[in-house]
C-alpha positions in Angstrom: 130.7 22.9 137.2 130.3 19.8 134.5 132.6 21.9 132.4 135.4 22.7 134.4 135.6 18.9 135.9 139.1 17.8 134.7 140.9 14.5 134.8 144.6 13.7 133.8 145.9 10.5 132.9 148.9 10.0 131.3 149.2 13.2 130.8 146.5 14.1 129.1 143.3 15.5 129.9 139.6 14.0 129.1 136.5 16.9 129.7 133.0 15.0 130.0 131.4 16.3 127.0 134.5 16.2 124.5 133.6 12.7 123.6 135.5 10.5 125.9 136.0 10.0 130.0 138.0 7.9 132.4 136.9 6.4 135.8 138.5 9.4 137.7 135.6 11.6 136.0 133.0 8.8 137.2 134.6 8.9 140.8 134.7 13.0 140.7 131.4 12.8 139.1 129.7 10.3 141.6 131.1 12.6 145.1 129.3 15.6 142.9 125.8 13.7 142.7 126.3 12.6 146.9 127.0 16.3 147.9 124.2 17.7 145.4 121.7 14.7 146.6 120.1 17.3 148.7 119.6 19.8 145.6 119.5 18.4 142.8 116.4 16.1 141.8 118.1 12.7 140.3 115.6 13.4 137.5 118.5 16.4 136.2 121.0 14.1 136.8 120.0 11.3 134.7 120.9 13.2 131.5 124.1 14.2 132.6 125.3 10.8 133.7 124.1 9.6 130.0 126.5 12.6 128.9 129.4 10.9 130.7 128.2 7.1 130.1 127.3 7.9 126.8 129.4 11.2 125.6 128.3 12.9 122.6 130.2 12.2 118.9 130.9 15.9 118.0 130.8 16.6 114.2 128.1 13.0 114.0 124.6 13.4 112.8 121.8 12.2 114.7 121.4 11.9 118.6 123.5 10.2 121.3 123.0 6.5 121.3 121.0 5.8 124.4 121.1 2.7 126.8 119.7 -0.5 126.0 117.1 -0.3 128.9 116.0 3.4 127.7 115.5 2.0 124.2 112.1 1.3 122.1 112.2 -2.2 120.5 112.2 0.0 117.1 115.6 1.1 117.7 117.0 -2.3 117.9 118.2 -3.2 114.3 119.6 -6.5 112.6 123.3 -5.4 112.8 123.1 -5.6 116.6 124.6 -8.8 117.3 123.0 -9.5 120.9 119.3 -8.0 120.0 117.1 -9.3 117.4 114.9 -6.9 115.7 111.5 -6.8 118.7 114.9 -5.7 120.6 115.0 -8.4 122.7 117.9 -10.6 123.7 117.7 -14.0 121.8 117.3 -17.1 123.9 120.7 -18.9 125.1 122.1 -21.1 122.4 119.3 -20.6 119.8 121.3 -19.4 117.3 123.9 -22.5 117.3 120.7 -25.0 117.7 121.3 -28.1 116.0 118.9 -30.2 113.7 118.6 -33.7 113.8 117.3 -36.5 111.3 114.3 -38.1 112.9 113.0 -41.5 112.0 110.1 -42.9 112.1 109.6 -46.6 112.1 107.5 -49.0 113.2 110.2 -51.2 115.3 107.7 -53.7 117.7 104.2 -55.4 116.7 102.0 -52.6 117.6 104.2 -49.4 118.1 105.7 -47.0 116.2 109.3 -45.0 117.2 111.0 -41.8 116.5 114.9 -42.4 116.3 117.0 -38.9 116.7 119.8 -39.4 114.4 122.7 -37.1 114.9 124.5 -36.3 111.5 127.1 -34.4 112.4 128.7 -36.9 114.9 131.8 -38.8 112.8 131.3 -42.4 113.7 134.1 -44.3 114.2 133.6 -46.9 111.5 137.2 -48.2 112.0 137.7 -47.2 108.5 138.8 -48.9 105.5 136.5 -49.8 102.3 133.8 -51.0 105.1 133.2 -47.7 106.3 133.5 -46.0 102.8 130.5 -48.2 101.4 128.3 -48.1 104.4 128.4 -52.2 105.2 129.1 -51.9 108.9 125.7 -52.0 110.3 124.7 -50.6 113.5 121.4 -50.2 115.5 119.7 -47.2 116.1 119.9 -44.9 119.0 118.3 -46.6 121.7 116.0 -45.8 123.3 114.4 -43.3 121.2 112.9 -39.9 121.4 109.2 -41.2 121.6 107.8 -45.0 121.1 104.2 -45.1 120.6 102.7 -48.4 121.4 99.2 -47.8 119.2 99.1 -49.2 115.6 96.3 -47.0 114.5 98.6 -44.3 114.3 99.6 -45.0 110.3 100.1 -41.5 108.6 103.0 -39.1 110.2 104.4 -35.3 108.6 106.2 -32.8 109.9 105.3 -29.0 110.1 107.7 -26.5 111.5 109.6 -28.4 114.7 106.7 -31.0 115.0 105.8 -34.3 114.1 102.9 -35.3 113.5 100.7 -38.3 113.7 97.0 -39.5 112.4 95.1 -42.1 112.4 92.3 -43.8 114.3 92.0 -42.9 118.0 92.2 -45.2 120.8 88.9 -44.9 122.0 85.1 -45.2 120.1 82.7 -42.7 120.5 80.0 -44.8 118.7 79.0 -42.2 116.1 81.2 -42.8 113.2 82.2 -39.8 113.5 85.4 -37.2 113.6 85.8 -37.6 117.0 86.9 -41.5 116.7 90.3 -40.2 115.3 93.0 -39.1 116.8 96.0 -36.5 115.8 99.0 -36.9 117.4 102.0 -33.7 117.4 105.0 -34.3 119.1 107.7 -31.0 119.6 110.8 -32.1 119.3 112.1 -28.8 120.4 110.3 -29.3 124.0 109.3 -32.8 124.0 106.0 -32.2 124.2 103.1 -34.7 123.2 99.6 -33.7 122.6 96.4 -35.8 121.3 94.2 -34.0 120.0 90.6 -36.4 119.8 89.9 -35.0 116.3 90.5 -36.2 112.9 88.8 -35.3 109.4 86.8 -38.3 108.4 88.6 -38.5 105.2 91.7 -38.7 106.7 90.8 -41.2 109.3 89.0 -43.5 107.2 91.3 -43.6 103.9 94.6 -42.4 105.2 96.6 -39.6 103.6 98.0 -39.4 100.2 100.3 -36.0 100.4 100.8 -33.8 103.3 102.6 -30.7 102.6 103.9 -28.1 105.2 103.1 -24.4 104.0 103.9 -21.7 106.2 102.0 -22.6 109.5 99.3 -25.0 107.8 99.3 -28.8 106.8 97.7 -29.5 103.9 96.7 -33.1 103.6 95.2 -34.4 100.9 93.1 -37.8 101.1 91.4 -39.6 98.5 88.0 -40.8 99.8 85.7 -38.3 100.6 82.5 -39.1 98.5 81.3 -36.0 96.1 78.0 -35.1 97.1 74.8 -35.1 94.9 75.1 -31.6 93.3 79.0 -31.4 92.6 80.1 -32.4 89.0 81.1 -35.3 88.7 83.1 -34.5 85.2 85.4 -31.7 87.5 85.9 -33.0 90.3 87.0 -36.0 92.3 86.5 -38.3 95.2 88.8 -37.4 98.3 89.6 -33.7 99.7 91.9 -31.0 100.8 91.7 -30.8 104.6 94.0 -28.1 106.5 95.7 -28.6 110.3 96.5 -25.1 111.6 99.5 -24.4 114.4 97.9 -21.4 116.2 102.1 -20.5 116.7 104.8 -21.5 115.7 108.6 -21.3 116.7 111.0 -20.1 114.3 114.5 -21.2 114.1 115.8 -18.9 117.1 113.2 -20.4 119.5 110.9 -17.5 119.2 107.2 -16.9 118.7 106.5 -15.7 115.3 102.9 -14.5 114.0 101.8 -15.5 110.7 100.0 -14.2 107.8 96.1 -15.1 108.1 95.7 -14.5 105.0 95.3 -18.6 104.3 93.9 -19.1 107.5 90.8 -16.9 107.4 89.9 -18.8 104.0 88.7 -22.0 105.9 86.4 -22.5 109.0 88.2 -24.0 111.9 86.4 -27.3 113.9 86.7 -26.2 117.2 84.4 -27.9 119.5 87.1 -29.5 121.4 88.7 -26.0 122.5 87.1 -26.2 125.7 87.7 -29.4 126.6 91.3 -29.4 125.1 91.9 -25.7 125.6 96.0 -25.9 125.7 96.1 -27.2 122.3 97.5 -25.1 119.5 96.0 -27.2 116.6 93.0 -27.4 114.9 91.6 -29.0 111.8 89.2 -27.4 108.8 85.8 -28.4 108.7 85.2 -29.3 105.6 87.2 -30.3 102.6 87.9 -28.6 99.6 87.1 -30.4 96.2 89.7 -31.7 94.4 89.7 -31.5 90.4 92.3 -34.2 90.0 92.7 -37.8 91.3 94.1 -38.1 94.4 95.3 -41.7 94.5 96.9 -40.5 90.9 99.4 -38.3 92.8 102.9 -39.0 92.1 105.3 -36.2 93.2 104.6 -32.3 94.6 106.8 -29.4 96.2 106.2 -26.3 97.7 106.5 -23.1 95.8 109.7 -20.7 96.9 107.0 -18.0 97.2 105.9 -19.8 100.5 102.0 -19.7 100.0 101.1 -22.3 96.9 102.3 -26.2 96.5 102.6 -28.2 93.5 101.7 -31.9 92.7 101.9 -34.1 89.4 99.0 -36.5 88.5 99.1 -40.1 86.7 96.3 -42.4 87.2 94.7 -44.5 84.0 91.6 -45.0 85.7 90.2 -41.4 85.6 90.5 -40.2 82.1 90.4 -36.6 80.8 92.1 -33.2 82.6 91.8 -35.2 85.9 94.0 -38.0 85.7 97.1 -36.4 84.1 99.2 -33.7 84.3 100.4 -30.8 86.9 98.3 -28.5 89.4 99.0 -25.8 91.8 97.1 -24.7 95.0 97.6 -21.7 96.0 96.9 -21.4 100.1 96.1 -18.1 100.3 93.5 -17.1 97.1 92.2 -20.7 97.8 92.4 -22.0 94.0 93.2 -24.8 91.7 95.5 -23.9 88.4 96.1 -26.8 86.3 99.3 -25.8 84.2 99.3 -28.4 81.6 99.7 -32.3 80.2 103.3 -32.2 81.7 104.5 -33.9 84.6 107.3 -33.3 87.5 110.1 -35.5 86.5 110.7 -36.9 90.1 108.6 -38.8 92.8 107.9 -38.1 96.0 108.6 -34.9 97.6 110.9 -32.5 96.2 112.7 -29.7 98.1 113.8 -26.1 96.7 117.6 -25.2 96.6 118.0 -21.7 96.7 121.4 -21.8 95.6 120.6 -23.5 92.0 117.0 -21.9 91.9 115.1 -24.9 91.2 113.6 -28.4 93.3 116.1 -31.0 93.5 114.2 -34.4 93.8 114.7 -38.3 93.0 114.2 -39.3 89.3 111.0 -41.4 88.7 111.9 -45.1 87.0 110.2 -46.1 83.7 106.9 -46.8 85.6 106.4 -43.5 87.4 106.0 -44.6 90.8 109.7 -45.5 92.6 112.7 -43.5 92.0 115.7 -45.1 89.4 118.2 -44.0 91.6 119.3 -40.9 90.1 119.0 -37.2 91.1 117.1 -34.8 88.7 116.8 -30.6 89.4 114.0 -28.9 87.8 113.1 -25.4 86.9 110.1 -23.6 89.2 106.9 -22.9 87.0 105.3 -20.0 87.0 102.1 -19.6 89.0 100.4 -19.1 86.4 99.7 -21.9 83.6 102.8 -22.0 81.2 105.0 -24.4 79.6 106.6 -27.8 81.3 109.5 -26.3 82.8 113.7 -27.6 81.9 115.1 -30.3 83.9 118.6 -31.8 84.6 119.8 -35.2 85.3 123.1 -36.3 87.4 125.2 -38.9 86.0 125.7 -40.5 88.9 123.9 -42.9 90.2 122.8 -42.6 93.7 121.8 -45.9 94.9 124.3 -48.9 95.8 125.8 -51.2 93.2 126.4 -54.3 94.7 124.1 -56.9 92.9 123.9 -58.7 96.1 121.9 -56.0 97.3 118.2 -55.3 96.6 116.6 -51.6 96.8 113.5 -51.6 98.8 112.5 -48.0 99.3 114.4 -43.7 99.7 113.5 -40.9 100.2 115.5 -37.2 99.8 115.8 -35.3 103.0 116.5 -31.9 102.8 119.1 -30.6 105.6 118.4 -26.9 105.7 118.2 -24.9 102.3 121.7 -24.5 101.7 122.4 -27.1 98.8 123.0 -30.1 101.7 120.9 -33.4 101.4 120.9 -36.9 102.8 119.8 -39.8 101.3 117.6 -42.4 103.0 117.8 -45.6 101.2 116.5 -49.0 102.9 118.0 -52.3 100.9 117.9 -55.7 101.6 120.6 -57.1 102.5 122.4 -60.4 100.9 120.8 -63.7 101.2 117.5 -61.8 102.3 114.2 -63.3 100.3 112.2 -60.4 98.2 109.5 -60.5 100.5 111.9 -59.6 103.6 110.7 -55.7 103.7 107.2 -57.4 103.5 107.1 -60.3 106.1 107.7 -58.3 109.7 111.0 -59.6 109.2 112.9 -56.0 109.1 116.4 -57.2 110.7 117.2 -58.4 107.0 116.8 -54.8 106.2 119.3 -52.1 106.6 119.0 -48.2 106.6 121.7 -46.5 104.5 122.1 -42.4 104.8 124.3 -40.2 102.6 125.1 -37.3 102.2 126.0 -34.8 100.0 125.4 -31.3 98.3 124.4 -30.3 95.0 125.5 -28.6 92.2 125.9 -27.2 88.8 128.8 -27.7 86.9 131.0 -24.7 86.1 132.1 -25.8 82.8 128.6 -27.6 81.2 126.6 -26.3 83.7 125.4 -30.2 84.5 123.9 -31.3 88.0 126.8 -32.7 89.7 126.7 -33.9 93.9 129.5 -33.0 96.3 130.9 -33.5 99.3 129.6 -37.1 99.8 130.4 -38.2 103.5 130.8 -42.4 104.1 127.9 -44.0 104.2 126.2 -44.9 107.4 124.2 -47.9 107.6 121.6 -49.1 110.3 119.6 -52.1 111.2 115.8 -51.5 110.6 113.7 -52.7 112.8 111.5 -55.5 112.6 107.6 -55.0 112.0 108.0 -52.6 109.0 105.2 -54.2 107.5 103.2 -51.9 105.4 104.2 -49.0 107.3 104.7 -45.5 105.6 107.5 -44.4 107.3 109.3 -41.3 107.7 112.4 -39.2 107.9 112.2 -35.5 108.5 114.9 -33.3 108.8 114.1 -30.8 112.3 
């Protein structure tokens, strides 16, 4: 019967199984299935209509392609450009999400805000050499994302989508104790805010020194936990690695993602507030791991491409020998300390990875080791394993403003996503502001500058050149910056 079902149009006829149809063989077809409803179970007809839906590609290896809904999430592949590989649809406008540039600043007495900073809107700047240099000041978005009115709050990092905050809590338990801190994450995805009552007591009670995001951990490293009575004094030093685990995690499509536990099963997790909190996804180590350098000595660190092991140069004159100087690795998921040598990382601060030149792009370190000179360095990745001080490069170009009348205060590098594209965060003084400006609550002297640009080497020397520098925008910081370690993340 299926076989001698014919249908012309234009002229030409189209059998079911010869690799094509037409909607008069799904009409013919569907008065077929009405008159046979009686004698055929649907269960026969089902592979028939797939023949029709569906026909077969004579002369092609392999099967018939089946519908979506008949599929196993295994058949879904990467090339499918409406299915991700579990075979699922992706959620609505996940793949043209936008990041933003978050800021966080302490902008009244005793709060502290996150400004959301779009940096692909073109401000109208009215152009001209104003709005090439950056000296039309603005304010901030108002209001922003989140203000916190709680000054205890004093160390903030980010970790995936998430900001996070730590410090002392807002209530006292009377113990001295973990529980008087307080950790703070705030998704920026969903706008959530949690408090979590917990806190290392290192962390609360000195304050963090280096927080680095690897893979679903923060690892924050503090500089005042005391060594106890049996440790060696001669390897180790005072402070400790503590690690803040995200139980899940969002990727970039909006989707929940299952990590390695490799890391995770190293430490043991404090969880006595699960059942009183049990809708958090965070929880802190238990104890810190010893550190065999000086943690106040800590001067720049980046995280490995390989994903699982961060580095961080030391320079501190107080603590003499292996522990005061030179570079170390930690690698997250054997749980070990290399130290790779005298050397040093030629920048400060945080340095990010650049896939395209294969090495950490950072800010150059001035004479004294401990602000950046303005200039942009790149430097080779070391090996895991200890080796020689790895080759750097140094732009040309300076970064920071010119104008004399202008006095640098602070910058930081932000990396905008992995593909060569970074903005500058500079705060300066502005003209006719006093030095201590920055340092005297009085932040509406101070401005915010961001720029800009991608990185490369040259094609003819090879040298570390930028690119594609957009005008400078410039904001008014807010006042009450005193002291305050703030923040720009890129999410």
């Amino acid at each position: 019967m299926c076989q001698g079902l014919k249908a012309k149009k234009s002229g030409r006829s189209f059998g079911v199984g010869s690799g094509s149809c037409s909607f008069e063989v799904l009409v013919a077809w569907s008065r077929i299935q009405n008159e046979a409803s009686g004698l055929w179970p649907r269960v026969l007809l089902l592979p028939l209509l797939c023949h029709v839906q569906y026909p077969i590609r004579r002369g092609a290896a392999g099967r018939p392609p089946l519908p979506a809904s008949w599929r196993h999430a295994s058949d879904a592949t990467s090339s499918d450009g409406d299915h991700r590989k579990d075979g699922r649809a992706p959620k609505p406008g996940a793949a043209t999400e936008r990041r933003h540039l978050y800021l966080v600043l302490r902008d009244t007495k005793d709060g502290v805000a996150f400004h959301k900073v779009d940096m692909d809107d073109d401000l109208d700047y009215g152009g001209g050499a104003a709005a090439e240099s950056g000296a039309l000041e603005r304010r901030l978005p108002e209001p922003p994302v989140l203000r916190i009115e709680n000054q205890n709050t004093y160390d903030y990092a980010a970790l995936g989508k998430n900001i996070i905050g730590m410090g002392w809590g807002t209530r006292r338990c009377g113990y001295d104790d973990r529980g008087d801190g307080d950790t703070l994450t705030f998704d920026t995805r969903t706008a959530t805010l949690a408090i979590m009552p917990d806190l290392p007591d290192g962390v609360r009670e000195h304050g963090v020194e280096v927080a680095v995001p690897v893979g679903n951990l923060l690892c924050v490293i503090e500089s005042g936990s005391p060594l106890v009575p049996w440790e060696d004094g001669d390897k180790f030093c005072t402070g400790g690695l503590h690690c803040l685990k995200l139980d899940e995690q969002d990727d970039d499509a909006g989707n929940k993602t299952s990590r390695s536990r490799l890391s995770e099963d190293r430490w043991y997790w404090w969880d006595l507030f699960a059942n009183r909190y049990p809708s958090t996804r965070w929880l802190w180590s238990c104890d810190p791991e010893r550190l065999p350098l000086s943690a106040t000595g800590i001067r720049a660190h980046a995280l490995h491409p390989g994903g699982r092991a961060f580095f961080v140069s030391v320079h501190c004159c107080c603590v003499p020998g292996h522990r005061g100087q030179g570079t170390f690795s930690y690698d997250t998921v054997s749980g070990g300390w290399t130290r790779h040598g005298d050397w040093e990382l030629p920048f400060v601060g945080q340095a990010h990875y650049d896939g395209g030149l294969q090495a950490w792009v950072g800010l150059h370190e001035d004479a004294g080791g401990r602000r950046p000179d303005g200039y942009l360095c790149s430097c080779d990745v070391p090996r895991l394993g200890a080796g020689a001080a790895p080759g750097w490069k140094l732009v040309k170009e300076k970064l920071f403003r010119k104008d004399p009348a202008e006095r640098h205060v602070d910058a930081k590098l932000v990396d905008m996503g992995g593909d060569g594209t970074f903005c500058l965060v500079e705060i300066v003084m502005l003209d006719g502001a006093a030095a201590a400006a920055w340092f005297n609550d009085d932040g509406e002297k101070c401005v915010i500058r961001l720029t800009t640009f991608r990185v490369k080497y040259g094609d003819d020397d090879g040298e570390l050149t930028t690119t594609a520098r957009r005008p400078t925008r410039s904001y008014v910081v807010p006042k009450y910056g005193r002291y305050f370690n703030w923040q720009a993340f890129w999410l």
